[in-house]
C-alpha positions as CSV (number, residue, x, y, z in Angstrom):
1,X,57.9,186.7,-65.5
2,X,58.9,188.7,-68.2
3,X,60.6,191.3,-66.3
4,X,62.8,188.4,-64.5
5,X,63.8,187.0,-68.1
6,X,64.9,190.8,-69.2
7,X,66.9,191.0,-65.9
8,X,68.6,187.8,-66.2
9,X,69.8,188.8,-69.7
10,X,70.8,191.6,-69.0
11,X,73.9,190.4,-67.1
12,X,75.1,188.7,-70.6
13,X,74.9,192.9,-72.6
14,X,78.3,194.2,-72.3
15,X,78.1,197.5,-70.9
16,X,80.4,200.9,-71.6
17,X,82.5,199.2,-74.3
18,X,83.5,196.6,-71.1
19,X,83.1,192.6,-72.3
20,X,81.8,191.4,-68.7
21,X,80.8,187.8,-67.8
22,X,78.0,186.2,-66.3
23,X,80.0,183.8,-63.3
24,X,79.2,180.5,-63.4
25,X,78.1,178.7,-60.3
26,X,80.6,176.3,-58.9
27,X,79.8,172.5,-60.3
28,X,81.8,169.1,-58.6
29,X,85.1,169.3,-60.0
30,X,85.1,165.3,-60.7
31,X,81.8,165.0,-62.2
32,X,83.0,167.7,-64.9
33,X,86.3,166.0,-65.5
34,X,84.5,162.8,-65.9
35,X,81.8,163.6,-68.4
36,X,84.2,165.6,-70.8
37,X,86.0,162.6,-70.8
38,X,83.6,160.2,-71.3
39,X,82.0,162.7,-74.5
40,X,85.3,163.3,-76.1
41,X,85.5,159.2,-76.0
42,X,82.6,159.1,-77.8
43,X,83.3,161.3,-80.5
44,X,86.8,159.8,-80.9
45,X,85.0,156.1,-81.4
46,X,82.3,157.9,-83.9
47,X,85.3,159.3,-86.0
48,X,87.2,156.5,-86.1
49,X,83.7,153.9,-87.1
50,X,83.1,156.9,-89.8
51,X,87.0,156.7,-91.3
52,X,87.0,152.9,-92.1
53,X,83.5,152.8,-93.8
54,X,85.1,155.4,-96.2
55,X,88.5,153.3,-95.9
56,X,86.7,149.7,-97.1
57,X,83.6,150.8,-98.0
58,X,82.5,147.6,-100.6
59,X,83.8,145.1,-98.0
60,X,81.3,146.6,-95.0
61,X,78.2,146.5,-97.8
62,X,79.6,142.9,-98.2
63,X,80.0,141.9,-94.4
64,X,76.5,143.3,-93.8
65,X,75.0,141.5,-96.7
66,X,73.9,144.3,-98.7
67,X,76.5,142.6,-101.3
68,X,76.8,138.8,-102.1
69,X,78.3,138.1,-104.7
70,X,79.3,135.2,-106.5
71,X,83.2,135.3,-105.9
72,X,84.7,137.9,-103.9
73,X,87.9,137.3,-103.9
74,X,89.4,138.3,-107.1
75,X,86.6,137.3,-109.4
76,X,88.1,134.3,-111.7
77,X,87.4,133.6,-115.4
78,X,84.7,131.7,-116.9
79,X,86.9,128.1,-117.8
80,X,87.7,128.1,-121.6
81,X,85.3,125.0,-122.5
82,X,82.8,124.5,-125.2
83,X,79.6,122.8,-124.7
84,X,77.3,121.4,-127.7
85,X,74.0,119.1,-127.1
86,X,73.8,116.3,-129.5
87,X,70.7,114.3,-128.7
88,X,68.6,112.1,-130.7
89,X,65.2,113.2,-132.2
90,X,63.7,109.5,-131.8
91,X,65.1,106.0,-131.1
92,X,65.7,105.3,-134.9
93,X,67.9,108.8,-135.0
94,X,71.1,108.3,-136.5
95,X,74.8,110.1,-135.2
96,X,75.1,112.3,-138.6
97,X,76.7,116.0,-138.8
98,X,76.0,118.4,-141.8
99,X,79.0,120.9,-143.2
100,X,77.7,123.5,-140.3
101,X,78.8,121.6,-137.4
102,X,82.1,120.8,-138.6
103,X,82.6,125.0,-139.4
104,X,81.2,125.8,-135.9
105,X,83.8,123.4,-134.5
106,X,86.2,124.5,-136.4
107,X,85.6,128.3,-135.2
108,X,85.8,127.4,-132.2
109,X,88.9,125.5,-131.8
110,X,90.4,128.4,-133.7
111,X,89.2,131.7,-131.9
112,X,87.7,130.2,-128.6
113,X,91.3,127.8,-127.9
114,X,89.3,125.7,-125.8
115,X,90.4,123.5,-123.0
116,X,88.4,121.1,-124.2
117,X,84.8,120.0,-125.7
118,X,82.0,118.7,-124.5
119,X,79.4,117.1,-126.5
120,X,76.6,115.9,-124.1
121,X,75.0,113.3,-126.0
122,X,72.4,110.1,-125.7
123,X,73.9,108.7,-128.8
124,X,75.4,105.1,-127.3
125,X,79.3,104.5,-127.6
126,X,79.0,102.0,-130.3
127,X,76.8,104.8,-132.3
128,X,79.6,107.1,-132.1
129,X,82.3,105.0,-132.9
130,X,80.3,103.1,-135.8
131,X,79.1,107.1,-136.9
132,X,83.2,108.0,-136.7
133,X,84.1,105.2,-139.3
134,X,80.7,104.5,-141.6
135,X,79.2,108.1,-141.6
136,X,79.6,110.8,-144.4
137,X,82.2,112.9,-144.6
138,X,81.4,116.3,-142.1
139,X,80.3,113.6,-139.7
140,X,83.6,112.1,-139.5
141,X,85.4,115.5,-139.6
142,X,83.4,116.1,-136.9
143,X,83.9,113.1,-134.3
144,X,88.2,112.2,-135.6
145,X,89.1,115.9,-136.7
146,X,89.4,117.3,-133.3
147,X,89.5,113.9,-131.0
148,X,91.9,114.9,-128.5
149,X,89.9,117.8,-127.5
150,X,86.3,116.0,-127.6
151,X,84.9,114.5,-124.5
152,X,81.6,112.5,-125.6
153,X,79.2,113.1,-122.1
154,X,76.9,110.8,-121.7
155,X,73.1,112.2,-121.2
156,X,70.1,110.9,-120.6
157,X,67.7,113.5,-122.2
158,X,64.0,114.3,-120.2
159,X,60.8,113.5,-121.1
160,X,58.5,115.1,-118.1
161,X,58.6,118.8,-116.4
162,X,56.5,121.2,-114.8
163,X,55.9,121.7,-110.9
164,X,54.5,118.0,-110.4
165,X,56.6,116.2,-113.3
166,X,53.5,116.3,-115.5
167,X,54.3,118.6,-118.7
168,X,55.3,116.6,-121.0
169,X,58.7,117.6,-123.2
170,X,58.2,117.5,-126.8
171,X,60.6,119.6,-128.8
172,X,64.1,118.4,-128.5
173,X,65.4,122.1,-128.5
174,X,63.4,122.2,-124.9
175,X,65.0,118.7,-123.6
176,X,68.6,120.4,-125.2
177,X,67.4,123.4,-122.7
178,X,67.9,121.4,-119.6
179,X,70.8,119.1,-120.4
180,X,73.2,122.3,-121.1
181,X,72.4,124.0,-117.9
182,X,72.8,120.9,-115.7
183,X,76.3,120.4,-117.6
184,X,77.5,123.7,-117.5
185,X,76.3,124.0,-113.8
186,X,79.3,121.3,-113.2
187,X,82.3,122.5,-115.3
188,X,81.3,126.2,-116.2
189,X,82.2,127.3,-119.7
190,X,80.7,128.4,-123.4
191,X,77.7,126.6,-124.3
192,X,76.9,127.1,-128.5
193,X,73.9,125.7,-130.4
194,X,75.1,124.3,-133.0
195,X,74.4,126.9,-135.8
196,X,76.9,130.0,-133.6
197,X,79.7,130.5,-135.6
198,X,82.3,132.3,-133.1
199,X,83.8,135.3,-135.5
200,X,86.5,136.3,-132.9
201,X,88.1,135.6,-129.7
202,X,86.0,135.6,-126.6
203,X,88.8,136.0,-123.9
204,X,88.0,139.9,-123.2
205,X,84.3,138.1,-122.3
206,X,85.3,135.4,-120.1
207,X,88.4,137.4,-118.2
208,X,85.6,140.4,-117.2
209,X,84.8,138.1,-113.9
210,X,81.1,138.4,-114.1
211,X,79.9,135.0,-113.2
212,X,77.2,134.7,-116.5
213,X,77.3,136.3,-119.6
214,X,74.5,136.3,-122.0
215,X,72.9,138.3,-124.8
216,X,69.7,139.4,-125.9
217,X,68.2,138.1,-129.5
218,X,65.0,139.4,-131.3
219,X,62.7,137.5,-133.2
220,X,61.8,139.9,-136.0
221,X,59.0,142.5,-136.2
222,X,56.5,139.7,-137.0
223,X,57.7,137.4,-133.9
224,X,54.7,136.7,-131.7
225,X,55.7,133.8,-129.0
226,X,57.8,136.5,-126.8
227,X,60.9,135.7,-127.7
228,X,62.0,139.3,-128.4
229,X,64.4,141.0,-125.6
230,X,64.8,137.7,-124.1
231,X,68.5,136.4,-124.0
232,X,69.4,134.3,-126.3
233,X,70.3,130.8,-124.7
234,X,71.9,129.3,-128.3
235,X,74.8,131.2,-126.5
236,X,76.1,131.7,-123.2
237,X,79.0,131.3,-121.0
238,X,79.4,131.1,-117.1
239,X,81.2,129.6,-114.1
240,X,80.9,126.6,-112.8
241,X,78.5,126.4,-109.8
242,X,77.3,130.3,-110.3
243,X,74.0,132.0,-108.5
244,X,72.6,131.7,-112.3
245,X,73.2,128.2,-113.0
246,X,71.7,126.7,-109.8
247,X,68.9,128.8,-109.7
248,X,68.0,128.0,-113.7
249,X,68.7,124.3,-112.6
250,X,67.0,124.2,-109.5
251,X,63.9,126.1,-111.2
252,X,63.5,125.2,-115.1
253,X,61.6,122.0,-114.7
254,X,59.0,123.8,-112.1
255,X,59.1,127.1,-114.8
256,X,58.0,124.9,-117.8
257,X,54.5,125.3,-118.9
258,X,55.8,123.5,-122.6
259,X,55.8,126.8,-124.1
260,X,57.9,127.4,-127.0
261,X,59.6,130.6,-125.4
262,X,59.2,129.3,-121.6
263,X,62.6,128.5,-121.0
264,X,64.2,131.8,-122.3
265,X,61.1,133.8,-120.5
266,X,62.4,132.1,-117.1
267,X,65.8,132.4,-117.7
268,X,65.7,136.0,-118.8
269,X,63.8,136.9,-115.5
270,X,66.3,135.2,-113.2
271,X,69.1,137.0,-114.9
272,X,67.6,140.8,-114.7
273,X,67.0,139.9,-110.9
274,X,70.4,138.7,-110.3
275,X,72.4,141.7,-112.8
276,X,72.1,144.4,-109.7
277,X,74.7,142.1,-107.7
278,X,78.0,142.9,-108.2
279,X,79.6,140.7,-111.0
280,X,76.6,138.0,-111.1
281,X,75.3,138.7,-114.7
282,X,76.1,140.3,-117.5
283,X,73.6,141.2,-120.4
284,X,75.0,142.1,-123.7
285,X,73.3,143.9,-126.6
286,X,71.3,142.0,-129.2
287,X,74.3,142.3,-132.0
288,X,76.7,140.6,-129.5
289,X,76.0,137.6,-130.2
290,X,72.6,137.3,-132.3
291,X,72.9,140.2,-134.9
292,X,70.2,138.6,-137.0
293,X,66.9,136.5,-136.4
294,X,66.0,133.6,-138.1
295,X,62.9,134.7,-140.3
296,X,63.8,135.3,-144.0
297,X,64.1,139.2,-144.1
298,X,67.3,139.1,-142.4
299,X,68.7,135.3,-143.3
300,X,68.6,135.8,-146.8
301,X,70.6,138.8,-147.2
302,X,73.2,137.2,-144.7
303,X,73.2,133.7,-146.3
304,X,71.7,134.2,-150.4
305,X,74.5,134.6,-153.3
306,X,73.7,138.3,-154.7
307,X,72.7,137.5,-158.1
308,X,74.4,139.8,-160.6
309,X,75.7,142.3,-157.6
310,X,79.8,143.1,-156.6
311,X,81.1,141.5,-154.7
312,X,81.6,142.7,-151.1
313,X,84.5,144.5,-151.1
314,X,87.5,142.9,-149.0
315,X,87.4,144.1,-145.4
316,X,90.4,146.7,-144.3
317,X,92.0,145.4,-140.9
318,X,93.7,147.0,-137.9
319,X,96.0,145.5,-134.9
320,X,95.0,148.8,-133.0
321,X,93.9,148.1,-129.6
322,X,92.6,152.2,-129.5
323,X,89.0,151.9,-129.3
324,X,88.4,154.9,-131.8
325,X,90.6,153.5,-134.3
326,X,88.8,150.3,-134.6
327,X,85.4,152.1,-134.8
328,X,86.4,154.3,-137.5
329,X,87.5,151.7,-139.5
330,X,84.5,149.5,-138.8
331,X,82.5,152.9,-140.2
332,X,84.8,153.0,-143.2
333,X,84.4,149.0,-144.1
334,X,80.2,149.5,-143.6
335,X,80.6,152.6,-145.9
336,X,82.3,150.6,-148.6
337,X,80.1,147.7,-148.6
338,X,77.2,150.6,-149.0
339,X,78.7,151.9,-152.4
């Protein structure tokens, strides 16, 4: 066998410096022709498959489902329209608004621009009109000042949640948790607690075209209910009818085990699933928009007059839009404020 194996190659050696060549035995002319063809077909269909992955390739991930976003064509902005909760505490609550509120409004209208504001609220008509013309003085800046742009929503604020409607809701910071996402689910936009002061415009936020924006807070070092890492929900904006909203909507009353930190715990975990889908969620660092937490380590520093210390000296300011220009005078202000 071997012998035969040598012998057949041997034909293939070139011999005396002469290139010779093995014939080959005569095959059906047609059959040839016909599989060459039907092989350089092939390759030409395989090419051409190959060239318009590269060509489109998001749009094949999308048409095979490997992306679904939220809005694919052109991803809009979230609507420029503020949402505050105003419900009552009991039945003998009265329609009343300290200094805060009317500053919070007042930061808003001037950096947000909104559209308009919502203030979802149980408070009756008559309660708000009669608060509007009897109340104290930030409660009628509150309700007259900015009139034209305030839509009072009326709300009816839940008492029972949990999987079988049996966990009863006691804080009304937890009913306030429901009522903003079933409103923003509707008309999209910025919901604030009432004690966010906006400090600068949010348009760079809401023309990104992520579908939710949010941002982590942190409770302190001595914070034990899990609140820290979670995102903050005193503020948040997103567009109407996105994958967040309904899914927080269709799932916060089954999530609520009447927890203090259940509803951020349940919101944060639908958010990390949803932030690996193109333009779905957005998660901002802690300083964007909770820089401090609410025990007395960092609110007194931010809020206490500094008995017998300088003033702060006054801020410089720049109009550069150069991102290392604004950062090194941000350095320079912190720097000063040190000395």
């Amino acid at each position: 066998m071997l012998d035969q194996l040598r012998s057949y190659y041997s034909f293939l050696k070139p011999q005396s410096g002469v290139y010779q060549y093995m014939p080959f035995n005569k095959a059906p002319t047609t059959r040839s022709r016909t599989r060459i063809a039907l092989i350089t077909g092939a390759c030409i269909i395989a090419a051409l498959s190959v060239s318009a992955l590269f060509v489109h390739p998001v749009e094949k991930a999308r048409q095979y489902g490997i992306f679904q976003s939220t809005d694919t064509s052109g991803h809009g902005s979230i609507p420029s329209i503020v949402h505050y909760v105003q419900i009552k505490k009991d039945e003998k609550s009265v329609l009343k608004f300290p200094f805060s509120s009317f500053l919070n409004i007042c930061a808003a209208v001037l950096y947000i621009k909104p559209e308009r504001i919502y203030i979802h609220t149980d408070f009756s008509p008559s309660e708000i009109s009669e608060a509007s013309e009897k109340g104290d003085r930030w409660t009628k800046s509150v309700i007259n000042t900015f009139a034209d742009l305030v839509i009072w929503n009326p709300v009816h604020a839940p008492t029972f949640a949990g999987t079988n409607e049996n966990q009863h809701i006691d804080a009304i910071q937890h009913k306030s948790d429901f009522l903003r996402w079933e409103a923003l689910e509707k008309t999209g936009g910025i919901y604030m607690d009432w004690d966010v002061f906006p400090l600068r415009p949010l348009t760079p936020l809401l023309t990104t075209g992520f579908a939710f924006i949010g941002g982590r807070h942190y409770g302190g070092a001595g914070e034990q209910s899990g609140i820290n890492g979670t995102i903050n929900n005193g503020v948040f904006m997103t567009k109407p009818n996105s994958t967040m909203a309904r899914i927080v909507v269709r799932e916060q009353h089954a999530g609520f085990n009447g927890k203090w930190a259940a509803n951020l715990q349940s919101m944060t975990n639908v958010a990390e699933r949803l932030v690996p889908i193109p333009y779905e969620v957005l998660i901002l660092d802690r300083t964007a928009f909770a820089p401090t937490h609410w025990f007395q380590d960092s609110t007194d520093p931010l809020f206490k007059p500094n008995e017998g210390k300088p003033a702060s000296p006054v801020p410089e300011k720049t109009n550069s839009t150069d991102a290392m220009e604004i950062y090194e005078v941000a350095i320079k202000n912190r720097r000063r404020r040190a000395e």
